[in-house]
VODO-499425 format. One line per 2 residues: number of its first residue (from 1); for each residue x, z, y of C-alpha. Coordinates in pm, 1 decimal. Example, Ala and Ser with C-alpha at 12.3 -4.5 7.8 and 13.67 -1.06 7.14 Angstrom:
BEGIN
1 = 1230.0 780.0 -450.0 ~ 1367.0 714.0 -106.0 .
//
This chain:
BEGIN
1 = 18550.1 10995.3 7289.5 ~ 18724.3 10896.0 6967.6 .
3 = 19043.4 10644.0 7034.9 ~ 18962.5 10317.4 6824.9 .
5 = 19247.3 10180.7 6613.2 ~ 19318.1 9869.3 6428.5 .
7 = 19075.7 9809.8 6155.5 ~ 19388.6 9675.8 5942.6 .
9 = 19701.2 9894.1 6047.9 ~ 19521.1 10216.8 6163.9 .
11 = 19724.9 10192.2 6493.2 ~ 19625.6 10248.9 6804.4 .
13 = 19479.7 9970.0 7022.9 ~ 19583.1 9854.6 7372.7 .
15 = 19381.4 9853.4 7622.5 ~ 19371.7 9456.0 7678.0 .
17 = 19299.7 9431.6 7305.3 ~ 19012.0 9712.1 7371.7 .
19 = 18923.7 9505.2 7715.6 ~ 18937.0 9159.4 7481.2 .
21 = 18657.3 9318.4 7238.9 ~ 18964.2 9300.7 6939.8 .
23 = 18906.0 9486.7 6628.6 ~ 19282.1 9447.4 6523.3 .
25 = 19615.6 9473.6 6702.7 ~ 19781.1 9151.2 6807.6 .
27 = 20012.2 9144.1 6490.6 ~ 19766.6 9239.2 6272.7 .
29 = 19499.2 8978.3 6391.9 ~ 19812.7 8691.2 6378.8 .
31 = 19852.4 8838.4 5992.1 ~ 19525.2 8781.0 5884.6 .
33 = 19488.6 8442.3 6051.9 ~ 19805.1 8309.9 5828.3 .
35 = 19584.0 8464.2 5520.2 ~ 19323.0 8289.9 5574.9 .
37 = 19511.2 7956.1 5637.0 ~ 19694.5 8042.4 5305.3 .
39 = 19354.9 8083.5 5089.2 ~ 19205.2 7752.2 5284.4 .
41 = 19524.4 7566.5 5179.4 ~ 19487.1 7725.4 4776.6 .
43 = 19145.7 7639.1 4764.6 ~ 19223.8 7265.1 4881.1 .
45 = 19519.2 7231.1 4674.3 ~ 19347.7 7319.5 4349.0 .
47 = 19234.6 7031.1 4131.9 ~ 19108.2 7032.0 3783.1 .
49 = 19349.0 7232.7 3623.3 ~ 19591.7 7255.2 3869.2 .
51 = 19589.6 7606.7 4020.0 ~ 19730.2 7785.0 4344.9 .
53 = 19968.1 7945.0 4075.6 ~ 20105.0 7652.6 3982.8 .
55 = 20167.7 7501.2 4335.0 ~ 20360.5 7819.8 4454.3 .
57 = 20608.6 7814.8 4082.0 ~ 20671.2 7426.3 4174.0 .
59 = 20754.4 7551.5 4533.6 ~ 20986.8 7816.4 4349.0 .
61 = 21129.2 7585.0 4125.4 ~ 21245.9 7371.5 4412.8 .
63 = 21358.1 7608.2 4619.4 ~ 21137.9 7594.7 4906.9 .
65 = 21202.1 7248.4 4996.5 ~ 21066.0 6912.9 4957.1 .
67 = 21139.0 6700.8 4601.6 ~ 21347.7 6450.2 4750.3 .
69 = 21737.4 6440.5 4834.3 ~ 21843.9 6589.8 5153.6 .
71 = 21509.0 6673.8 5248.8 ~ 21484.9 6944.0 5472.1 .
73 = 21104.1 6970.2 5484.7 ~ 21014.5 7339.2 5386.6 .
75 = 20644.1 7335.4 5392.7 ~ 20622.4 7628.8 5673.5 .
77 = 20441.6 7424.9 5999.7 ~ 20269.6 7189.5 5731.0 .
79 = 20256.2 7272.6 5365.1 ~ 20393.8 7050.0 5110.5 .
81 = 20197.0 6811.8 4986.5 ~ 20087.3 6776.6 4566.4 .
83 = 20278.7 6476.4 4479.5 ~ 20138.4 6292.7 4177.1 .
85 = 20056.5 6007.5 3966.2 ~ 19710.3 5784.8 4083.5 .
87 = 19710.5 5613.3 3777.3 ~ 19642.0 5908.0 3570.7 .
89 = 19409.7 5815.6 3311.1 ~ 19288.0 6162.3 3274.6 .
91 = 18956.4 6101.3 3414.5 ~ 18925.7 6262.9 3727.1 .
93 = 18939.1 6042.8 4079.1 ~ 19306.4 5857.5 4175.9 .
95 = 19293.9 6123.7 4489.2 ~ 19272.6 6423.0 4290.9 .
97 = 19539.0 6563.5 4010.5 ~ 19567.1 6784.8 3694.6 .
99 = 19836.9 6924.7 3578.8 ~ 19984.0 6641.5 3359.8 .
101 = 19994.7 6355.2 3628.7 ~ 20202.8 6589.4 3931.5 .
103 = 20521.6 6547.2 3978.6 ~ 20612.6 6762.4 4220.6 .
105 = 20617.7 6894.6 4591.5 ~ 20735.4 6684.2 4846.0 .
107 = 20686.2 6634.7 5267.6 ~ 20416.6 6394.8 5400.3 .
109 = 20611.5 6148.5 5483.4 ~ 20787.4 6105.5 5155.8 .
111 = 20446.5 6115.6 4967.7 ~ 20302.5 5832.2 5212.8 .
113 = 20631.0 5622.4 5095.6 ~ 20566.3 5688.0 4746.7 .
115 = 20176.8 5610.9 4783.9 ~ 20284.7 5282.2 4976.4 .
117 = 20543.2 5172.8 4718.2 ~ 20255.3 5143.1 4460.4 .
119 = 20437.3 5431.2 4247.7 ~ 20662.4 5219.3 4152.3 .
121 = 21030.8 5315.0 4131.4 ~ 21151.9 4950.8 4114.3 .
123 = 21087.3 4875.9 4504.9 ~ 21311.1 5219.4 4578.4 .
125 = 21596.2 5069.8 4285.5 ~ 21572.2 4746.1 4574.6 .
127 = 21606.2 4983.6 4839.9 ~ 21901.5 5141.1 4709.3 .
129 = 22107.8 4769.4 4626.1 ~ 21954.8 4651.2 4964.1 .
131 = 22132.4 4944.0 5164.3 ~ 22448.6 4944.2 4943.1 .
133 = 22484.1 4554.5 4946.2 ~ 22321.2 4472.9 5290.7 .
135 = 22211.8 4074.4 5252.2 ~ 22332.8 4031.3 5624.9 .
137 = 22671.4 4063.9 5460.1 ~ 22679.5 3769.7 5253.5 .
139 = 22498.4 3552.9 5544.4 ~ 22615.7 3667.7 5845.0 .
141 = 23005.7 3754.9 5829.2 ~ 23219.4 3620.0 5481.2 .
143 = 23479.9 3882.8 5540.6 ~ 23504.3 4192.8 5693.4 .
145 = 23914.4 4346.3 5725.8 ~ 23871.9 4694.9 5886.9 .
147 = 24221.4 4897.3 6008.4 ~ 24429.9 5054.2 6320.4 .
149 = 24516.3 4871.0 6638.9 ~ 24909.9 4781.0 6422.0 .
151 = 24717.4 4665.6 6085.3 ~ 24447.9 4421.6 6324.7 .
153 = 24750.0 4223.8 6544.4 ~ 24935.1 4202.5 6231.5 .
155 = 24625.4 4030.8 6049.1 ~ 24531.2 3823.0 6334.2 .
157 = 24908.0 3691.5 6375.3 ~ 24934.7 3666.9 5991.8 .
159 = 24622.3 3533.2 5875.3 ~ 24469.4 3406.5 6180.0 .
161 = 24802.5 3220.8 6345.7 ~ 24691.6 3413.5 6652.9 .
163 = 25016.2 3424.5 6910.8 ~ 25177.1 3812.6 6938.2 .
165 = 25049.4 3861.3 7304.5 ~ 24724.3 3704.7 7248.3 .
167 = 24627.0 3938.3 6935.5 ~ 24712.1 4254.0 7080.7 .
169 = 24523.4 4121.2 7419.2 ~ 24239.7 4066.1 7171.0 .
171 = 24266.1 4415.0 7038.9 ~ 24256.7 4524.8 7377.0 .
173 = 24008.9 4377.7 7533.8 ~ 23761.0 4464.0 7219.0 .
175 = 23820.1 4822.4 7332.6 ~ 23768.3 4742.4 7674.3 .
177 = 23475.6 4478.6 7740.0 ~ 23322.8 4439.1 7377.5 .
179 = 23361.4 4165.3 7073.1 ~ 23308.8 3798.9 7137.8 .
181 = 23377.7 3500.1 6972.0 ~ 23746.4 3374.1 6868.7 .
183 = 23766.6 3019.2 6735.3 ~ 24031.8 3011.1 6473.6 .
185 = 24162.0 2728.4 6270.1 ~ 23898.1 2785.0 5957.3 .
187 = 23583.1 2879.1 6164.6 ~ 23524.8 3187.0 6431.5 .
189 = 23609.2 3552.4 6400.3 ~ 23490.1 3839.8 6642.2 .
191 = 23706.2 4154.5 6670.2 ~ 23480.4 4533.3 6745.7 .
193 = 23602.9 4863.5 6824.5 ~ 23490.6 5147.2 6626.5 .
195 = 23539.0 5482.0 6835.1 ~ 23590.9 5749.5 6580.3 .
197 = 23461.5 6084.9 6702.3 ~ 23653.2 6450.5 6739.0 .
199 = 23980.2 6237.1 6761.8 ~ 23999.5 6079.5 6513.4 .
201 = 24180.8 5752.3 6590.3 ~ 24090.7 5397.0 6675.8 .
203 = 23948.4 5119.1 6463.0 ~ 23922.6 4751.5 6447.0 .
205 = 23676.7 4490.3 6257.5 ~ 23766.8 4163.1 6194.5 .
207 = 23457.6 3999.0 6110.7 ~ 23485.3 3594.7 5986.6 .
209 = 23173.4 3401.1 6029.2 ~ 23111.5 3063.3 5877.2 .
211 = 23295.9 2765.2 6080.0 ~ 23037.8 2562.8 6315.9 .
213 = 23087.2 2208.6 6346.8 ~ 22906.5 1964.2 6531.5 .
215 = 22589.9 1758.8 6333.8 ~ 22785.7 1392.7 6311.9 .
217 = 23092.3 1571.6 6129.1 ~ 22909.1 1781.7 5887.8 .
219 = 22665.8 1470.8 5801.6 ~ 23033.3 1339.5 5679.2 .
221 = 23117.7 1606.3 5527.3 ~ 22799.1 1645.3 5350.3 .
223 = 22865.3 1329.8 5186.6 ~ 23189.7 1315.6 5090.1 .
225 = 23254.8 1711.2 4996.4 ~ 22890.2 1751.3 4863.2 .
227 = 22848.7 1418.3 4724.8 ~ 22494.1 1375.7 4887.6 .
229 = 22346.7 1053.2 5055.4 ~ 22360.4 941.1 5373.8 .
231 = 21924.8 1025.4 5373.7 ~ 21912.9 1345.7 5220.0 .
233 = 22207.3 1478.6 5434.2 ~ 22029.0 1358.3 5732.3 .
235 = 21697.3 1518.6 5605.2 ~ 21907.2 1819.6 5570.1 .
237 = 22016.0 1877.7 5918.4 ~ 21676.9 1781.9 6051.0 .
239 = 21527.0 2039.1 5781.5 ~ 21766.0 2310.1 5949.1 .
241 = 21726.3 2209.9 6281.3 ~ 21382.0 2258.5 6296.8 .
243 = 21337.4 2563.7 6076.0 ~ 21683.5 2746.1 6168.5 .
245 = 21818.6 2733.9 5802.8 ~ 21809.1 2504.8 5504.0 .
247 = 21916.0 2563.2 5181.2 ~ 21985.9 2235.6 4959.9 .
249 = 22096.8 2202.3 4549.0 ~ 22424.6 2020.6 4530.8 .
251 = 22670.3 1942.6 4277.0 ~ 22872.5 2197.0 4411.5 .
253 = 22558.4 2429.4 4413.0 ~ 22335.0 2608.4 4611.9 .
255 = 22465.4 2560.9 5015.1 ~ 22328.5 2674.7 5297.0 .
257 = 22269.4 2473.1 5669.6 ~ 22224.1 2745.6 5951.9 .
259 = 22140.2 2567.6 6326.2 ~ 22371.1 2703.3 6602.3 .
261 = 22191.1 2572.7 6905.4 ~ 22332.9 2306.6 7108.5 .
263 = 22729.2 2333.5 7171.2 ~ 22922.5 2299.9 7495.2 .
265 = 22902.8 1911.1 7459.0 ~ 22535.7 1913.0 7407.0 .
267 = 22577.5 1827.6 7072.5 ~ 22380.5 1989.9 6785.6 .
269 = 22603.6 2299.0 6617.7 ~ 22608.7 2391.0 6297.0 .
271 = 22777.0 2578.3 5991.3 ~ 22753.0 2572.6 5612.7 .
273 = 22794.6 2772.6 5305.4 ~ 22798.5 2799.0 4934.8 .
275 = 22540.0 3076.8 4820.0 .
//
C-alpha cells in the first residue's frame, strides 16, 4: 500500500489528516488558503487601469503601513483599502478608480473619514485649529496659569489676594478631594491637580472663569458699561435665560450673556463677556 503525501509539499501525511479525507498537510492547506484570499483580494482591487502591481508598489512605497500619520494599520488581518478621488472625471463610476484619481493606501477607518469629509481637506484644516485652539477655551475658562504646588500659592496669594494658609489649603485639598469653585474678587477660579506619571512631580491649574453676578446688577451694568437701554438689556437676560446663552452687538462689541441657574438667594445668576 503506497503512503499518500501532500499533494503540495510531497510530505508525508498524518493520520488525522488521512482520517479527515485531506489532500495537503495542515501547513500546506493554511498556505494555499492565504493564496487564494490574496488572488480574491487582486482581482477586487483592480479597476480600470489600476492593477494588483500597482497596489502592492504603493504598499512598498509606504512601507507597509497605512497613508496617514501615526497609523499603525498594516493591512495583514484586513488589507488596505484603495484610497482615491470620487470626483474623478475619468469616466468610470465614483466607486471605482484608475490610476490617475488614487491617492494612496490607507486603513478603513481613515478612508470612511475621508469619504465622510466630502474629500475635502478644508474640514480636516478645521480639525486641526479646532484641536490646537479648543473653542471651550475662549468660553469656558479666560485664563489658564499651570505650575508646582510653590508657583500656585504664590499666584493665588499674589494675584488672587488669597490669605497664605488658605492657598496652600486650596492646593491641598485639590490633591485631596478634587477642584471646586473659589470666589475671588474679579469672578471665580477652580484649582485641579494634574498627577504626572513615573514620578514626575505634581501640578496645579488655575483656571479663571467669567465673574457671575446676579440678573438686577448686570441689567445695571448693561446699561451703564455697555451703553444699552433699559428694554434691550432686559430682552437680553430673558433671551439668555431661556436659551442658556445670548450674544448681543454693543458699542463695546460683540458680548456674550451665559445663564448660571438660580444662585443661593434664588436669584437668577449670570456672567458676561466680550467675544
Amino acid at each position: 500500500m503506497s503512503v499518500r503525501t501532500c499533494t503540495r509539499c510531497g510530505n508525508k501525511l498524518s493520520k488525522p489528516r488521512l482520517e479527515a479525507g485531506k489532500r495537503k498537510c495542515y501547513r500546506c492547506e493554511r498556505a494555499s488558503i492565504r493564496e487564494q484570499k490574496q488572488r480574491a483580494h487582486d482581482r477586487r482591487i483592480e479597476s480600470e487601469d489600476f492593477t494588483a502591481a500597482d497596489y502592492w508598489q504603493l504598499y512598498e512605497d509606504q512601507d507597509g503601513h497605512c497613508a496617514i500619520l501615526n497609523c499603525r494599520a498594516q493591512g495583514k488581518a484586513k488589507h488596505l483599502s484603495v484610497e482615491h478621488d470620487h470626483q474623478c472625471n475619468r469616466g468610470h463610476e465614483p466607486g471605482r478608480w484608475c490610476r490617475d484619481c488614487v491617492r494612496g493606501l490607507t486603513c478603513s477607518m481613515h478612508n470612511e473619514w475621508i469619504g465622510r469629509a466630502g474629500d475635502n481637506p478644508d474640514i480636516f484644516d478645521s480639525i486641526a485649529d479646532y484641536l490646537r485652539n479648543p473653542p471651550a477655551r475662549k468660553t469656558l475658562m479666560d485664563k489658564m496659569i499651570v505650575g508646582n504646588e510653590t508657583k500656585t500659592v504664590e499666584t493665588l496669594i499674589s494675584d488672587y489676594k488669597i490669605p497664605p494658609k488658605r492657598a496652600r489649603k486650596i492646593t491641598d485639598l485639590s490633591r485631596g478631594v478634587g477642584p471646586s469653585p473659589i470666589p475671588v474678587h474679579n469672578g471665580t477660579i477652580e484649582v485641579r491637580y494634574i498627577r504626572l506619571p513615573r514620578g514626575g512631580g505634581a501640578l496645579y491649574e488655575i483656571i479663571e472663569s467669567a465673574p457671575k453676578i446676579e440678573g438686577n446688577l448686570l441689567l445695571k451694568r448693561l446699561q451703564d458699561e455697555y451703553s444699552l437701554s433699559e428694554r434691550r438689556a432686559r430682552s437680553a437676560l430673558n433671551a439668555a435665560w431661556r436659551d442658556g446663552s445670548k450674544r448681543v452687538s454693543t458699542a463695546e462689541g460683540i458680548i456674550g450673556i451665559t445663564y448660571h441657574g438660580r444662585g443661593p438667594n434664588k436669584s437668577y445668576i449670570f456672567s458676561v463677556k466680550i467675544g
